[in-house]
C-alpha positions as CSV (number, residue, x, y, z in Angstrom):
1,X,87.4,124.6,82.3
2,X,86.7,121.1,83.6
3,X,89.9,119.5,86.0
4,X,89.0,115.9,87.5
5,X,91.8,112.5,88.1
6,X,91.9,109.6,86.5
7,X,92.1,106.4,87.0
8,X,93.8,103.4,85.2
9,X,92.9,101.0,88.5
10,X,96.3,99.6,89.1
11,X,96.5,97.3,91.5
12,X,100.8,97.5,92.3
13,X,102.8,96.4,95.2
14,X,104.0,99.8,97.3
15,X,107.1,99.8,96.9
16,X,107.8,102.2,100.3
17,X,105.9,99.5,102.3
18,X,106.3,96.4,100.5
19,X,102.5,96.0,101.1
20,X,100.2,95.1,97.6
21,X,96.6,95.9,98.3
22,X,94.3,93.3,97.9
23,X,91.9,93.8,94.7
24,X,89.3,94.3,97.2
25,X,91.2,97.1,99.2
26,X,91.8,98.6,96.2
27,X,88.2,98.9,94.9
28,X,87.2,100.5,97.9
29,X,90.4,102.9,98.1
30,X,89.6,104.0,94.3
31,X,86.3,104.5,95.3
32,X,87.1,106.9,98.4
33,X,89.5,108.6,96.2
34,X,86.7,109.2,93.5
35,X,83.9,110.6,96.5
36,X,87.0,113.0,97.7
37,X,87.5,114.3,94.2
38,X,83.6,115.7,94.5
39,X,84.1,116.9,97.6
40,X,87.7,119.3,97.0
41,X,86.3,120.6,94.4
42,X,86.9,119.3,91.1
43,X,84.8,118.5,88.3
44,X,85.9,114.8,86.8
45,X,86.4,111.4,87.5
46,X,87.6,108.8,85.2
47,X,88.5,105.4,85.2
48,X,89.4,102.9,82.5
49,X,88.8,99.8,80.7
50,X,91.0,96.5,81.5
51,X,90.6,92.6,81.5
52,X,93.7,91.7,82.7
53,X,95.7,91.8,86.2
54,X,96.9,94.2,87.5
55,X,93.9,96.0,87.0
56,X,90.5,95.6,88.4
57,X,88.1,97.4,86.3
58,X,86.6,95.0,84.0
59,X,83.3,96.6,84.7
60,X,83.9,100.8,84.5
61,X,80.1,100.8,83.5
62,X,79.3,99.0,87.6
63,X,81.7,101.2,89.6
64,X,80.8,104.3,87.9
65,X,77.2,104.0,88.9
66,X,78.0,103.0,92.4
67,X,80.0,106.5,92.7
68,X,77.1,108.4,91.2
69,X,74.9,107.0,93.8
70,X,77.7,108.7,96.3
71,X,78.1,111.9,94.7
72,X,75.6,115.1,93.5
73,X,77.8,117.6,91.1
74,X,80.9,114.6,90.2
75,X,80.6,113.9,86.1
76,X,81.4,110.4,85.7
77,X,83.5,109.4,82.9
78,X,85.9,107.0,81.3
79,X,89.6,106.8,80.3
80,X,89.0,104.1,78.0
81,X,85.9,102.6,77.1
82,X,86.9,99.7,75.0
83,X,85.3,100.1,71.6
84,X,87.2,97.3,69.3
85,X,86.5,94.6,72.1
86,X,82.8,95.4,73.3
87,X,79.8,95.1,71.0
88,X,78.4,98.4,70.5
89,X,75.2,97.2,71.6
90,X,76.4,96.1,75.1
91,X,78.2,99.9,74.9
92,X,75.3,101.6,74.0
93,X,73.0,99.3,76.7
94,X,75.5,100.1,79.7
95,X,75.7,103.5,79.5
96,X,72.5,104.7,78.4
97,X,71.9,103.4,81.7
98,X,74.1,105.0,83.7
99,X,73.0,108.0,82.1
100,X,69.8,107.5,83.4
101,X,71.5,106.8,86.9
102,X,73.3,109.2,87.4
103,X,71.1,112.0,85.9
104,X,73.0,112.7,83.1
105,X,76.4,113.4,85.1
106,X,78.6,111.1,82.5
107,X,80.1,110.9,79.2
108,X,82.9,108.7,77.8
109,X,85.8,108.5,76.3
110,X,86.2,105.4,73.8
111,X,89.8,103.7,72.9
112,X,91.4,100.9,71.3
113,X,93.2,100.3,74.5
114,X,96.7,99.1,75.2
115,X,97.0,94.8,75.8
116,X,96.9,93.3,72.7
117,X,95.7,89.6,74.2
118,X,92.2,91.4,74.7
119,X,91.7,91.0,71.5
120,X,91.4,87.3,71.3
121,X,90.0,87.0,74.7
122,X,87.0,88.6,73.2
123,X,87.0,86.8,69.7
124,X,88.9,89.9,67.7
125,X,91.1,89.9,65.6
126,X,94.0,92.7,66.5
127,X,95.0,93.4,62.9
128,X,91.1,94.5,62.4
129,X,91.8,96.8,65.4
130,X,91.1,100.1,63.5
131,X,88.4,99.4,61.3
132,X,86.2,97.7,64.1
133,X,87.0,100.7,66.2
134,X,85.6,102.7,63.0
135,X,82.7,100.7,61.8
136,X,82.1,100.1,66.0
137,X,81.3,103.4,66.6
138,X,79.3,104.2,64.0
139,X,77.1,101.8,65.0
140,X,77.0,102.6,68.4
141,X,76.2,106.6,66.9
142,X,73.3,105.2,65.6
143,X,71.5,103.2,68.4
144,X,71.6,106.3,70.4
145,X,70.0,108.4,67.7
146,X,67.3,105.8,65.7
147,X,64.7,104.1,67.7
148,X,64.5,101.2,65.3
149,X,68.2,99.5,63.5
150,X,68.8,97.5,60.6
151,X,72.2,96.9,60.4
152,X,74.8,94.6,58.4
153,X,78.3,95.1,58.8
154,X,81.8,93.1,58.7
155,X,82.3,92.3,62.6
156,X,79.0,91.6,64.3
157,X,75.5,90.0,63.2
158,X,73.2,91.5,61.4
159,X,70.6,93.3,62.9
160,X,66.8,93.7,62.4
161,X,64.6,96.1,63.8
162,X,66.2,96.4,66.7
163,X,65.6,98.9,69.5
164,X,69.0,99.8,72.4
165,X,67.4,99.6,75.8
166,X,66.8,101.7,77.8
167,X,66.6,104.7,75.1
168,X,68.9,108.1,76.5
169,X,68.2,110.1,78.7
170,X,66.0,112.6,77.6
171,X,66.3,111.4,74.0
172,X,70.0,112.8,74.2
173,X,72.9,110.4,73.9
174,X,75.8,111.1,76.2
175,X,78.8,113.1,75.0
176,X,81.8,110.9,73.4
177,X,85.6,111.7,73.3
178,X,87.3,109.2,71.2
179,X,91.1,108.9,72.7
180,X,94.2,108.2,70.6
181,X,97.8,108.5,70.9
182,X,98.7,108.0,67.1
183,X,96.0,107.0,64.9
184,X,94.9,110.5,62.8
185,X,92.0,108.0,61.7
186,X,90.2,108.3,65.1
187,X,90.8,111.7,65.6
188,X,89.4,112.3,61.8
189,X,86.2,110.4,63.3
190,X,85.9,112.3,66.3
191,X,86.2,115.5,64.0
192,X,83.4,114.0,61.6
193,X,80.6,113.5,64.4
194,X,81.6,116.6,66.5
195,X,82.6,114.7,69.2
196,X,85.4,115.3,71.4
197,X,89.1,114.3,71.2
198,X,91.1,113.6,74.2
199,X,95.4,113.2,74.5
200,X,96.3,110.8,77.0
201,X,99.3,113.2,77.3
202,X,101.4,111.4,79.9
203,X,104.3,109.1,78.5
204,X,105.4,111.6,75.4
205,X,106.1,115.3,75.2
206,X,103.6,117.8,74.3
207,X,104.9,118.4,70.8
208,X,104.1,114.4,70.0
209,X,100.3,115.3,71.2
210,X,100.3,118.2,69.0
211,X,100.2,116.8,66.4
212,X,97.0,115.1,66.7
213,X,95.3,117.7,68.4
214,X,96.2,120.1,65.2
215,X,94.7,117.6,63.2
216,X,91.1,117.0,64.5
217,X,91.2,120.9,64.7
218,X,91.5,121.4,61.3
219,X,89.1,118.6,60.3
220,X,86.3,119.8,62.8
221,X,86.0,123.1,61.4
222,X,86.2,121.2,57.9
223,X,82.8,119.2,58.6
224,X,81.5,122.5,59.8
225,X,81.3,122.1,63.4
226,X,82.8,125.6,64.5
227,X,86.3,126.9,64.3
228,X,89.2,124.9,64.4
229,X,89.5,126.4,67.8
230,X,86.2,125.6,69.1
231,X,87.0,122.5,69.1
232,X,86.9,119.8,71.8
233,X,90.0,119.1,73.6
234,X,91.2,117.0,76.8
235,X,94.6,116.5,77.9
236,X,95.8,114.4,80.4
237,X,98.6,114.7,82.3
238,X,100.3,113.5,85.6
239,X,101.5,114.8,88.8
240,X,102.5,114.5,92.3
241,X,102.8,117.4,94.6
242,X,103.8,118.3,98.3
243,X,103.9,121.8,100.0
244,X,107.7,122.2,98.9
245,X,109.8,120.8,95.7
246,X,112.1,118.4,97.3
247,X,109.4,116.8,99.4
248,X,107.7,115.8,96.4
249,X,110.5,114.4,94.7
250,X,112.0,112.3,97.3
251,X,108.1,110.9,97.9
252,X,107.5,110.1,94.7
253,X,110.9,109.0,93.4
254,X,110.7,105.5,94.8
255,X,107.4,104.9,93.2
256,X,108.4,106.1,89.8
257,X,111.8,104.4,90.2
258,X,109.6,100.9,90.4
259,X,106.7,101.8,88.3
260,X,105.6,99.0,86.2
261,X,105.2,101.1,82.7
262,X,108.5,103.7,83.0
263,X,110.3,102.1,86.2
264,X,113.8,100.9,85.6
265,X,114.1,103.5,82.8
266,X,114.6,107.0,82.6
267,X,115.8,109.2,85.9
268,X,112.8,110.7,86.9
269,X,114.3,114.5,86.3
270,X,114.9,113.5,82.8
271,X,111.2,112.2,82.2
272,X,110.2,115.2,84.1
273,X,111.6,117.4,81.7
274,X,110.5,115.4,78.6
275,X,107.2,114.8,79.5
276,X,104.2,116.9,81.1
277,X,105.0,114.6,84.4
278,X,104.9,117.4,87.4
279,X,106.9,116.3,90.3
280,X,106.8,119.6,92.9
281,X,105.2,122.1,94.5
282,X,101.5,123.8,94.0
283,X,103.1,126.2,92.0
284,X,105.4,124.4,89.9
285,X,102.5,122.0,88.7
286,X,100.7,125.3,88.1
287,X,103.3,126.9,85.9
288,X,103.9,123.6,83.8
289,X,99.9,123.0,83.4
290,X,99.3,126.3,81.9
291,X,102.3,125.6,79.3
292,X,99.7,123.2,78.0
293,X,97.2,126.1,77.1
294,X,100.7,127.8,75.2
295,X,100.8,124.7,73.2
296,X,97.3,123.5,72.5
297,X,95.6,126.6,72.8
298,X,92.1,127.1,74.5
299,X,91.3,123.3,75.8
300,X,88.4,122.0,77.4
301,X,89.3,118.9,80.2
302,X,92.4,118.2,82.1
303,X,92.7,115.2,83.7
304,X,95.4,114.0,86.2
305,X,96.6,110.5,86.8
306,X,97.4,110.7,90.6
307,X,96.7,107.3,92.0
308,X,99.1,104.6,90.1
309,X,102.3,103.1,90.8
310,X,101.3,101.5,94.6
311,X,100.9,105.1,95.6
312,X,98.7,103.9,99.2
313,X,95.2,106.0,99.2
314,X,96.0,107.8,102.3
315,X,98.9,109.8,99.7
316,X,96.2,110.0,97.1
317,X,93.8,112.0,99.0
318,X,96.2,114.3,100.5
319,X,97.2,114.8,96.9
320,X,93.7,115.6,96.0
321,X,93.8,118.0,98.9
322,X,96.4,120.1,97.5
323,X,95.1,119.8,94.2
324,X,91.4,121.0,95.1
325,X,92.5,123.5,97.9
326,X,95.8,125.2,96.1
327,X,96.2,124.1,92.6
328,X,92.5,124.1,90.6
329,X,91.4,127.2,91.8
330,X,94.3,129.0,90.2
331,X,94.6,127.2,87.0
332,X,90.5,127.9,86.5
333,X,91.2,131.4,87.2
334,X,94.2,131.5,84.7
335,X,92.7,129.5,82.3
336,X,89.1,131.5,81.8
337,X,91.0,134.7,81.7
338,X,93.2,133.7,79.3
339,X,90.3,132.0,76.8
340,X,88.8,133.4,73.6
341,X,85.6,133.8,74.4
342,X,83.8,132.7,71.4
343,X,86.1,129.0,72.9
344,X,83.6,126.6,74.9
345,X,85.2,126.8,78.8
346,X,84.0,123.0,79.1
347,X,82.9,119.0,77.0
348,X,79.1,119.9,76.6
349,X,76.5,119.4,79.9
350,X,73.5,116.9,79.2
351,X,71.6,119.9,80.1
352,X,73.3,121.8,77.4
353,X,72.8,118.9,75.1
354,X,68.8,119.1,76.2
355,X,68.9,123.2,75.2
356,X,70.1,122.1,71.9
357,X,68.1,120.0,70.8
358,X,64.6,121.2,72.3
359,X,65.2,124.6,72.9
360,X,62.4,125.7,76.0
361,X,60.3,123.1,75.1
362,X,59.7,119.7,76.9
363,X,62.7,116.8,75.7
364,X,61.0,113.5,74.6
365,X,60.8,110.3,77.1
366,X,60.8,107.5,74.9
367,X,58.2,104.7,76.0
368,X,58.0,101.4,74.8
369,X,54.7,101.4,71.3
370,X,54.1,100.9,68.2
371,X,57.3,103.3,67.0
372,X,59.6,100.8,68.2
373,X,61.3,97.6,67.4
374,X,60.8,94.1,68.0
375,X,63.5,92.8,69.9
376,X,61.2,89.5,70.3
377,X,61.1,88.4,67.0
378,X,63.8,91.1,65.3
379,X,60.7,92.4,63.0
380,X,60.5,95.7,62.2
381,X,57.5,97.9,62.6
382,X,58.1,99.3,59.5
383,X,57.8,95.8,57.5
384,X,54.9,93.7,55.9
């Protein structure tokens, strides 16, 4: 079982102090936070996709390989990787490189996102949202897999010959999740390739999830990837702990009660009991995570958002603390006891990718030769 944080890159006034980090400050702070996770002991880090304030991470692609070139053992991922709004070809680019970077130590989750001007900032359309995040990745699929492309779709140019630089790692494209909230169409496409399917899992309760989750189930053991429950599943989830209950409540309370997405709204209790938000002690977030297994059966990734609403980063890594020193360690142990074993305990490894496809012997290194395209001229070497 893989546990990690992420990150939607927030930058929000805190409300306690009155203080708003600058974007600067905030940069750096996410990137202690991320170097901590490595070092308490947890598997993951994430961070998303945005192009508009408050957020800073226009670039996930940038600060992810700056963290791999901080960490050893962290896999480096994404919480949205905007596939309606990028060109596949600028996705496939970017992180083929940071696969290299890093070592293989990524994957990446890809999204529709949530901010509807994106769409025109970018020159989209948002009522083409699903079929470009469709016909998108199926394009991106392919770049990773065929050294030479000829391609003509509805949303992009045409191409020709053309060869995605540099190639994967090893010949092995990085794993994908594909996230959604409420489209059965993306989680019928992660189903189709194999890939994985992840459940934000934050602002609705577990039964809303479900349903998805059921779905891409069903439809992955359909297209003959394994058993429905083979399948493979993130959740998300979030929480904020202290050593006792009330501590934890009356920390967090004033920066849920101003939190840009819920604040205003619902009494916290009430979203705490309608929601998988944890608000409590080491224990209580332990005894509400592993009602997720009870729900969604044997699951692959949880993720925890930990670091929004102006929380400072000094709070954030004392949360890490408790979640690396007291919480993890027994969910793991839970968790693998409780699985099926024929159930994958983790998203597939890029060495585990390797051992599929080459067994003992030697993966490929792609080189540039007569095999490949002509991004010069957009000739093929396959033509007259």
């Amino acid at each position: 079982m893989e546990f990690g944080i992420f990150s939607v890159s927030d930058v929000t006034r805190d409300p306690v102090s009155g203080e708003t980090p600058s974007e600067a400050e905030r940069i750096r702070g996410l990137a202690t936070i991320a170097k901590h996770a490595e070092e308490v002991g947890l598997d993951v880090f994430a961070i998303g996709e945005h192009h508009n304030p408050p957020f800073f991470s226009s670039s996930p692609t940038t600060f992810l390989a700056y963290i791999a070139g901080q960490t050893e053992r962290l896999k480096l991922s994404t919480s949205t990787t905007l596939i309606t709004t990028n060109d596949p070809v600028r996705i496939a680019e970017e992180y083929a490189m940071l696969q290299h970077l890093s070592n293989g130590r990524m994957d990446l989750m890809l999204g529709r996102g949530n901010t509807a001007p994106v769409y025109p900032w970018f020159g989209k359309d948002i009522r083409s949202s699903l079929p470009l995040a469709l016909e998108n990745y199926n394009l991106l699929h392919r770049l990773w897999r065929e050294d030479v492309v000829d391609y003509d779709g509805n949303f992009r140019t045409p191409l020709q010959g053309f060869t995605s630089t540099p190639r994967p790692l090893d010949d092995v494209p990085p794993f994908v999740w594909h996230g959604s909230i409420r489209t059965p169409e993306i989680a019928e496409q992660a189903a189709y390739y194999g890939d994985g399917f992840f459940a934000n899992h934050i602002f609705w309760p577990s039964e809303h999830s479900l349903r998805l989750i059921d779905f891409y189930r069903q439809r992955f053991e359909h297209y003959g990837h394994g058993k429905a429950s083979q399948a493979i599943v993130g959740l998300g989830g979030q929480t904020f702990i202290a050593k006792n209950s009330q501590d934890a409540i009356d920390g967090f309370r004033p920066y849920f009660d101003e939190a840009p997405v819920y604040g205003h709204g619902p009494r916290m209790e009430d979203f705490m009991k309608q929601t998988p938000l944890t608000v409590g002690s080491p224990q209580e977030v332990i005894d509400k995570t592993l009602t997720f297994r009870e729900t969604f059966g044997d699951y692959q990734r949880q993720m925890f958002l930990i670091d929004h609403a102006g929380l400072p980063t000094k709070t954030v890594l004392e949360q890490l603390d408790l979640l690396g020193s007291e919480v993890v360690p027994v969910l793991r142990r839970e968790l693998d006891a409780m699985r099926d074993p024929e159930v994958p305990a983790s998203a597939p490894t890029h060495a585990q990718l390797v051992r599929d496809k080459y067994g003992d012997a030697e993966p490929r290194q792609p080189r540039p030769g007569a095999n490949r395209g002509d991004n010069v001229t957009g000739g093929s070497p396959y033509r007259n």
